[in-house]
FIDRENSE-484201 format. One record per residue (C-alpha): residue in three letters; z negated, y negated, x negated. Coordinates in steps of 0.1 Angstrom, whole numbers, padded with zeros to 4 digits, always signed. Layout:
N
alaZYX...
***
This chain:
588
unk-0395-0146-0174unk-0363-0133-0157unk-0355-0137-0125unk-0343-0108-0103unk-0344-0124-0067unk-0309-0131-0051unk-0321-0170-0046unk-0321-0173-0082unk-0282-0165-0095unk-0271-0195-0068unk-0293-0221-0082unk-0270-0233-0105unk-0239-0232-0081unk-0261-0250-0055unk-0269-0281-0080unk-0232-0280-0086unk-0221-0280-0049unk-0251-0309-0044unk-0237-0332-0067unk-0200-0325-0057unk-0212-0333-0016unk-0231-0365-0028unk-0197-0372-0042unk-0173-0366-0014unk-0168-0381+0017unk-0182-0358+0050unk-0178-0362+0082unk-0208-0384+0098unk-0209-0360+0128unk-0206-0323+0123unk-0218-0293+0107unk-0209-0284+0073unk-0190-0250+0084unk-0178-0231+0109unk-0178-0200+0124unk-0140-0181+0119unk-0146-0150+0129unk-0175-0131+0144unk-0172-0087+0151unk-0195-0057+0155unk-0182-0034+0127unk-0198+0001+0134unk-0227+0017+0130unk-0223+0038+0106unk-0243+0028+0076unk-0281+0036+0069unk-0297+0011+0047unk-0329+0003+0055unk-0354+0017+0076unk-0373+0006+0109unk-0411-0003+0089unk-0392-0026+0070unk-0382-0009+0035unk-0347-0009+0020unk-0343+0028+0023unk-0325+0050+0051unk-0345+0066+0075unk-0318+0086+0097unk-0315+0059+0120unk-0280+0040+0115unk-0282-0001+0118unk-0259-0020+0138unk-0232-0037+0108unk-0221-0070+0120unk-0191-0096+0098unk-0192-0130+0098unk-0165-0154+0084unk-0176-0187+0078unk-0150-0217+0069unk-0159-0254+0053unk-0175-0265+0021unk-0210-0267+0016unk-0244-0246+0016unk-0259-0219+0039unk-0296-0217+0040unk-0305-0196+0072unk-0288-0168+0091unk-0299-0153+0125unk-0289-0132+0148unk-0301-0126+0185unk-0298-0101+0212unk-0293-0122+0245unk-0313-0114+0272unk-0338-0091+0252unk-0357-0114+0235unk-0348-0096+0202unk-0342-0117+0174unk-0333-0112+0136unk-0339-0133+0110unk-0367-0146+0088unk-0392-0139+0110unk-0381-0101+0109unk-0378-0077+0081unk-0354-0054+0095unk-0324-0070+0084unk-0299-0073+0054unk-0273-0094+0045unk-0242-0086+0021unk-0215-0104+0007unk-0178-0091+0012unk-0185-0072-0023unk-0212-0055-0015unk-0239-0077-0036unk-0271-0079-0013unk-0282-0112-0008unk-0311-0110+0011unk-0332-0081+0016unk-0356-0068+0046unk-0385-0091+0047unk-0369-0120+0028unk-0350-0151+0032unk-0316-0165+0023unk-0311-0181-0005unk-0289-0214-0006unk-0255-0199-0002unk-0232-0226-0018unk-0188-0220-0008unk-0160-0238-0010unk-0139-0228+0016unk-0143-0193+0029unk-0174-0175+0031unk-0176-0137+0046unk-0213-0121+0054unk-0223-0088+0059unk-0249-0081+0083unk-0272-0049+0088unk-0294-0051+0116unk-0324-0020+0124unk-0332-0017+0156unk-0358+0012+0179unk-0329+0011+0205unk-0342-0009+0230unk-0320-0040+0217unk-0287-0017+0217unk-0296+0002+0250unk-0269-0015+0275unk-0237-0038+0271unk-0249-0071+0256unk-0238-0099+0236unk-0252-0107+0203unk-0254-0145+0191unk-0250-0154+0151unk-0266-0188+0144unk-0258-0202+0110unk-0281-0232+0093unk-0261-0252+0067unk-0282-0271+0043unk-0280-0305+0058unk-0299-0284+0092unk-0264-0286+0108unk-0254-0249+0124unk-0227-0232+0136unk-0227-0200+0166unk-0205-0171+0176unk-0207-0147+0201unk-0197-0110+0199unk-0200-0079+0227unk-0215-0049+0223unk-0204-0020+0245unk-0230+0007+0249unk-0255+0023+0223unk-0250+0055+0203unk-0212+0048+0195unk-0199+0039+0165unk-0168+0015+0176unk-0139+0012+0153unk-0130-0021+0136unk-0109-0041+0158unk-0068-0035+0153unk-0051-0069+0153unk-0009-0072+0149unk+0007-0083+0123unk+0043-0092+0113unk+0062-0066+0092unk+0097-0075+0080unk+0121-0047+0067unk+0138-0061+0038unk+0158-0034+0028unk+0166-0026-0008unk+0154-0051-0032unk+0158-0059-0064unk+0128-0049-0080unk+0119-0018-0098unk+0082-0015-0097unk+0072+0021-0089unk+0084+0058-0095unk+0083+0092-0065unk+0049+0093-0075unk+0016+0080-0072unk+0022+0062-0102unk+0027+0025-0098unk+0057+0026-0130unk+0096+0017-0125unk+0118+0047-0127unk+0155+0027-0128unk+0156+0025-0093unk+0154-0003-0072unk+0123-0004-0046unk+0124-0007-0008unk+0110-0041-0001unk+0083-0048+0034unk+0074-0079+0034unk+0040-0083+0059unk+0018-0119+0069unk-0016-0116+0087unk-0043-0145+0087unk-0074-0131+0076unk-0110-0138+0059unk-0118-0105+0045unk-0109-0081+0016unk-0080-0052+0017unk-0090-0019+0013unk-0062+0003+0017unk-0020-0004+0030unk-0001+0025+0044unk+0036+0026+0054unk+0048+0052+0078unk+0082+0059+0096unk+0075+0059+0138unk+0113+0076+0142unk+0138+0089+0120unk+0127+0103+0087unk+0096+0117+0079unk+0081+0091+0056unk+0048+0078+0041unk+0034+0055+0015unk-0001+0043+0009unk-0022+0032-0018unk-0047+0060-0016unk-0050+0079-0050unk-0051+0115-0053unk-0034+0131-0024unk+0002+0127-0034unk+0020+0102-0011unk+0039+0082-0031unk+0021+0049-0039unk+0032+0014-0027unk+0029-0015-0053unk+0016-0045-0037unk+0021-0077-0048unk+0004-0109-0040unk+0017-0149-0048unk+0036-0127-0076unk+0004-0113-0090unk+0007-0071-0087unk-0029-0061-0069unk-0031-0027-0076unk-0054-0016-0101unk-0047+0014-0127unk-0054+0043-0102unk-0029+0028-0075unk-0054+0018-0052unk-0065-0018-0037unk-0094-0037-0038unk-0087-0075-0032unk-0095-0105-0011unk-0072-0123+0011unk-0090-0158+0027unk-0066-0174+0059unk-0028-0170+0062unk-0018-0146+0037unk+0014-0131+0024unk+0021-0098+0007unk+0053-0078-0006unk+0051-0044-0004unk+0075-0023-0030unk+0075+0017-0029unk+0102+0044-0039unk+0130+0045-0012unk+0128+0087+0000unk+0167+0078+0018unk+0150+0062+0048unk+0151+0024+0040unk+0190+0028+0029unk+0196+0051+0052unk+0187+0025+0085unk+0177+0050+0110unk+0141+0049+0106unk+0115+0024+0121unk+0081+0022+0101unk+0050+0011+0112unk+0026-0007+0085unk-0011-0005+0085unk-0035-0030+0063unk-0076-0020+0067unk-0103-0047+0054unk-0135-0036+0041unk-0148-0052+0073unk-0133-0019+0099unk-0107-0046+0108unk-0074-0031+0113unk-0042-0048+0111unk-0007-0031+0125unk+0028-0039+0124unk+0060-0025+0132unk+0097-0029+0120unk+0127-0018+0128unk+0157-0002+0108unk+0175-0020+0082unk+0204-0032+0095unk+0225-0044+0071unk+0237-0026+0038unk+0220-0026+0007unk+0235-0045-0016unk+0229-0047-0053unk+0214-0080-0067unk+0217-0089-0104unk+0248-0064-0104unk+0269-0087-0118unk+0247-0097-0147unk+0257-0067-0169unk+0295-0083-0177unk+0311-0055-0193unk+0298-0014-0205unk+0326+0006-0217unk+0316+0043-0231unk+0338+0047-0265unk+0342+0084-0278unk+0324+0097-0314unk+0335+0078-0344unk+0312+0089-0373unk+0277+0069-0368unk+0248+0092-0357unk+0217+0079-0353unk+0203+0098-0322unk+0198+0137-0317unk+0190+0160-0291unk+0155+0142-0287unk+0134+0115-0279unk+0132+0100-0318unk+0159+0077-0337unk+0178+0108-0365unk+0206+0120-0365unk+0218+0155-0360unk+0250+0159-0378unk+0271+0155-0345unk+0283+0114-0344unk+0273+0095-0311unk+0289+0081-0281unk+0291+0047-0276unk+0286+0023-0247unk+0291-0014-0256unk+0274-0036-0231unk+0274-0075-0222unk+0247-0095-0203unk+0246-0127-0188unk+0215-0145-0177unk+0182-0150-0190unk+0156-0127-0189unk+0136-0097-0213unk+0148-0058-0211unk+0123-0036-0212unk+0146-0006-0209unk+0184+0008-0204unk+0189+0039-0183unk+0225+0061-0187unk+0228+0078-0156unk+0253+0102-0145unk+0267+0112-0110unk+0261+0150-0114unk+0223+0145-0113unk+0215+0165-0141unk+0228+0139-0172unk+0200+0107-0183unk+0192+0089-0212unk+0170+0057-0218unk+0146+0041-0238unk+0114+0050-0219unk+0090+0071-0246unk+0076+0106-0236unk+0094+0110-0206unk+0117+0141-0213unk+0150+0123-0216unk+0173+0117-0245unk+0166+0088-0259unk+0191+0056-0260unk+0194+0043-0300unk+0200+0008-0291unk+0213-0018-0320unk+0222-0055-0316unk+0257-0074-0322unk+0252-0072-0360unk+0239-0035-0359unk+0200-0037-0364unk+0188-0008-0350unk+0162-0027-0318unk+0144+0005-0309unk+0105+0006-0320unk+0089+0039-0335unk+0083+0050-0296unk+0120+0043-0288unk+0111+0016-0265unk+0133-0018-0266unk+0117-0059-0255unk+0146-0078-0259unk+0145-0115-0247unk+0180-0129-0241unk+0191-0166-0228unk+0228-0164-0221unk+0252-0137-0234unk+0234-0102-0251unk+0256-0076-0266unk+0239-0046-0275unk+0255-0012-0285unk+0238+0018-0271unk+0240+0053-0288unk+0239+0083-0269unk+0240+0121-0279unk+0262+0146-0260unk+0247+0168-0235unk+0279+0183-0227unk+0293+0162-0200unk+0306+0135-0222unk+0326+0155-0236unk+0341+0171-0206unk+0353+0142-0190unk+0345+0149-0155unk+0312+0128-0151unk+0311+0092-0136unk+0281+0068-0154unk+0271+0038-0146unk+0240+0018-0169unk+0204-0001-0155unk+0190-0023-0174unk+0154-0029-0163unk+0139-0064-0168unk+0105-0075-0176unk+0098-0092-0141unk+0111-0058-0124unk+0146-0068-0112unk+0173-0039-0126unk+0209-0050-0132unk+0235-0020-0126unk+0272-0016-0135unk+0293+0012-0137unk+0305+0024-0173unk+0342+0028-0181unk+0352+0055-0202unk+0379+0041-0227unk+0390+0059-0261unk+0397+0030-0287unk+0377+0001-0295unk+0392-0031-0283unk+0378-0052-0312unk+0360-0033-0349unk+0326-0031-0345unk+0308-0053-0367unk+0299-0047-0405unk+0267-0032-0400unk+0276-0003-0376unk+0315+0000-0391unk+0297+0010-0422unk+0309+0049-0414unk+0348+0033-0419unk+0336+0014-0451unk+0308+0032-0469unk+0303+0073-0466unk+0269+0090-0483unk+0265+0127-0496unk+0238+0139-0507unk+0248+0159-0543unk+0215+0180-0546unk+0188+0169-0575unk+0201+0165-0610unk+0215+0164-0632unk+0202+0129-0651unk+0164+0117-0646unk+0155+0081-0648unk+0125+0077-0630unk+0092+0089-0618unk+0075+0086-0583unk+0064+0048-0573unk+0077+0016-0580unk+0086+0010-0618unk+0081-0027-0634unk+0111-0015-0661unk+0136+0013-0660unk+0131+0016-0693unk+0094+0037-0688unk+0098+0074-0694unk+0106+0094-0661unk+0086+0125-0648unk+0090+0159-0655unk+0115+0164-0620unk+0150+0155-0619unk+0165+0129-0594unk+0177+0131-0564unk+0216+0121-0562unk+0238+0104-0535unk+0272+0098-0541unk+0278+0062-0525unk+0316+0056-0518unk+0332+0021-0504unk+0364+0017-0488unk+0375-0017-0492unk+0347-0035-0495unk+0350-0068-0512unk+0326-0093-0522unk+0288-0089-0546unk+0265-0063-0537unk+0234-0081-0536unk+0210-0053-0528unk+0207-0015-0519unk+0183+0004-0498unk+0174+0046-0488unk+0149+0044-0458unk+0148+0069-0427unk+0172+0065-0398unk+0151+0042-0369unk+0129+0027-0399unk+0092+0038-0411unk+0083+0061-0438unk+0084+0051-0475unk+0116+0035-0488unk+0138+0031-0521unk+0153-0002-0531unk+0170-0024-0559unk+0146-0050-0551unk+0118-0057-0579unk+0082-0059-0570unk+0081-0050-0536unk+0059-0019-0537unk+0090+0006-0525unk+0103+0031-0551unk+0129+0025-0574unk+0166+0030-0571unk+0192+0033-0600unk+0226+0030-0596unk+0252+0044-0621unk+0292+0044-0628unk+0295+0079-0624unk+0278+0113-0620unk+0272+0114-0657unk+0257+0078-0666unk+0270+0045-0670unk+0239+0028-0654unk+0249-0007-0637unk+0212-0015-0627unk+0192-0048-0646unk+0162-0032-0661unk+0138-0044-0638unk+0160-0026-0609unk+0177-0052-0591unk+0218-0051-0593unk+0245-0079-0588unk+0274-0061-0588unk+0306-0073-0577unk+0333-0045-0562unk+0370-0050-0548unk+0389-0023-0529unk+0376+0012-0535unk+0344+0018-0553unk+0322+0049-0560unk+0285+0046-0573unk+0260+0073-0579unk+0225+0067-0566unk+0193+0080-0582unk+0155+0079-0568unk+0127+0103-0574unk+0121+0126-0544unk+0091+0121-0522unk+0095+0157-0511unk+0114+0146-0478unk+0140+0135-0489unk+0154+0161-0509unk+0149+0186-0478unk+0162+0164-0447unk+0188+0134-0464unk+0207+0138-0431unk+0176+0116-0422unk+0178+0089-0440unk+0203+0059-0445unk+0223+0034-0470unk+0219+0001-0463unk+0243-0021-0488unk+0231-0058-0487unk+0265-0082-0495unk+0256-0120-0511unk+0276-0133-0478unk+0250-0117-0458unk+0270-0088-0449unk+0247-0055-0445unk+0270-0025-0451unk+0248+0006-0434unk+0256+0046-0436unk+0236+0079-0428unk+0236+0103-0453unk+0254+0134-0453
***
């Protein structure tokens, strides 16, 4: 049969902790623990009830904390009102005992099961009382029995009965660290990066306890606040402890902290932090009424912009004939060819996204999905388009990353009068920032891949007027076609030289069905032709070797999904050379 008393889930821990004392070295005189820290809470909670039953009965108990610090096993807790003759304990069934989570561990009328810990150990302790034990100023005495009958004692005061005291406020040290160089949360409640870097607190405090809530709030200066509370619209403060992040998904905290302890405290600069007028006071509450408060003063020195000086170069090129973004937040193009920023990185770290930002506060693209802003097509140094089907980009680099970034205009590119500069967010939160420079011709051709606009141009001719195939993927070209005419794109190279090895129709940013010359690998089928009238150069199980020189013109043929035919200024040409060389076009 099951077991549901609170002795019973510590058995196993217990046998553990047996074997690993019988082990180890203790001291020969001594208990096993101590007592760190001893405090009257409040007297606010009703639990249990004055005949003994764990159910409220109107009557608030007295909530006392006790830390306890060593390694071994607890077996007995009491706790004694000096000078009354009042004792709790297990003689009395009008006490019960907590851990710092909330579990009860032993309820009215029973005993304490073998507590085993390794360290740190924080008790909960509910106490009901008629009121003649909490009638004048007293001091209560905690006695803890370890299992080798060693004990340990602490002393607390009581003031007077009927109040419900506050937790105890202890100081703390607060250091104002400015600007950092993290990006970890938004002007929100939302614990997300928004491309700019967080004010950084950084805050030490020796506890034994668990934190409830942190709030940061100016004490001069500019109005200012930041907590972790959800739901009531202060901006939220991301809190991060021994580089784990401790928020959970709602902003709030719930966490422990056991001794000296260390936390780094990131939230959404409102101008205050840069701005070094404004003192701030910063407030941590544990789950045991303990308060802790601190103070700092201004920032003093300017910000400053670390990880600057990994983005090397961005220069912003104007339009050359390559379109692969739109007025959106999805890879197409929209008939009008985009700008260009080429961009170098040095270092070694994972993007998670790139931010355009202009100066008149109005101008923004990036790679961030569904947030409202254009989105950024972003290829690599041999044009592969890096974007997923959300637009979001994860791109690892060791060293030097060039990436091309595509932007369409809203207007101000055009008109010349707006300053830029590029973020590029990284995956552990630090943002590198440089300032774009407009130039107006490319230093050095852009490679194969995205030059294809300079060697390869697409039209789409319409449907008709020869029909080779049918819909799917055909083992021969020489099966009968469908009833529907193809569609036709005229193909035309300038100066391409070398073998085409292979050429495929897909949709701009990838996905969707596809049409190749390759055999056998489930996409449709294209053919490829002299001219507009015939001539066809494809093998007859649809692949094509076909070496060209100079300028070339081909006619492609594929069978119309029903997309195609009504959006080509969708899809792309990708021409795959023997060398390697991909030659790659959007349709016109």
């Amino acid at each position: 049969m099951k077991s549901n008393h609170p002795r019973t889930k510590y058995m196993i821990p217990v046998l553990l902790l047996l074997v690993a004392l019988l082990a180890a070295p203790l001291p020969a005189f001594g208990a096993m623990g101590e007592i760190e820290s001893l405090r009257f809470s409040d007297m606010s909670s009703d639990l249990i009830s004055l005949d003994g039953t764990k159910s409220p009965d109107g009557t608030p108990e007295a909530h006392f904390v006790v830390s306890i610090k060593g390694i071994g096993a607890l077996s007995n807790v009491e706790i004694r009102a000096l000078g009354t003759g009042q004792t709790w304990g297990r003689s009395s069934n009008k006490m019960l005992i907590q851990d710092s989570k909330g579990e009860i561990l032993m309820e009215p009328g029973g005993s304490v099961p073998l507590l085993p810990f390794l360290g740190f150990l924080t008790l909960h302790i509910y106490i009901a009382d008629n009121g003649e034990a909490f009638s004048v100023s007293q001091q209560y005495e905690v006695t803890v029995t370890f299992l080798d009958g060693s004990t340990a004692k602490g002393r607390v005061a009581v003031e007077e009965q009927g109040t419900s005291p506050p937790g105890e406020t202890f100081p703390m040290e607060v250091v104002n660290l400015g600007i950092g160089n993290q990006d970890l949360t938004r002007r929100s409640e939302v614990i997300q990066p928004d491309g700019f870097r967080d004010a950084h607190f950084r805050v030490r405090f020796n506890a034994i306890s668990v934190v409830t809530e942190i709030v940061v709030r100016n004490l001069d200066g500019t109005s200012s606040a930041w907590d972790t509370v959800p739901g009531n619209g202060i901006w939220g403060i991301c809190v991060v402890k021994d580089g784990d992040i401790k928020n959970r998904s709602d902003g709030s905290v719930l966490f422990t902290v056991e001794g000296d302890t260390t936390l780094d405290l990131w939230f959404s600069d409102n101008g205050s932090v840069n701005g070094g007028d404004t003192s701030y006071e910063v407030i941590v509450k544990l789950n045991d009424g303990t308060t802790l408060r601190g103070s700092t003063p201004p920032y003093s020195q300017p910000s400053s912009t670390p990880g600057s000086e990994t983005i090397v170069s961005a220069w912003l090129y104007t339009p050359s004939e390559v379109d692969i973004t739109n007025k959106g937040e999805t890879l197409g193009g929209d008939g009008e060819p985009d700008w260009l920023i080429k961009a170098e990185l040095k270092g070694k770290n994972r993007i998670i996204s790139f931010i355009v930002r202009g100066d008149d506060e109005t101008s923004e693209w990036d790679t961030l999905p569904q947030n409202g802003k254009w989105l950024i097509g972003v290829t690599d140094s041999q044009g592969n388009i890096i974007n997923n089907e959300r637009g979001a980009v994860s791109i690892p680099f060791d060293g030097t990353l060039k990436v091309n970034l595509w932007i369409s205009d809203n207007g101000s590119l055009s008109q010349g009068n707006t300053s830029y500069k590029l973020i590029a967010v990284a995956e552990d939160g630090r943002i590198y920032e440089r300032k774009i420079i407009r130039t107006i011709t490319l230093e050095e051709p852009l490679p194969p891949k995205i030059t294809a606009t300079k060697e390869a141009k697409a039209r789409f001719l319409g449907k008709g007027p020869k029909n080779y195939l049918r819909k799917g993927e055909v083992s021969s070209l020489l099966e009968p076609p469908d009833a529907n005419v193809d569609a036709h794109v005229e193909l035309a190279l300038s100066n391409v030289n070398g073998t085409i090895k292979s050429i495929t129709i897909q949709k701009m940013g990838g996905g969707g069905l596809k049409w190749d010359t390759i055999p056998g690998n489930g996409n449709w089928n294209i053919v490829v032709t002299k001219t507009a009238s015939g001539g066809i150069l494809s093998n007859a199980d649809g692949s094509i070797s076909l070496t060209v020189s100079g300028n070339t013109t081909l006619h492609l043929w594929l069978a119309d999904d029903g997309v195609f035919g009504s959006k080509p200024d969708l899809f792309e040409v990708i021409i795959t050379m023997a060398d390697g060389r991909k030659i790659r076009t959007p349709i016109h």
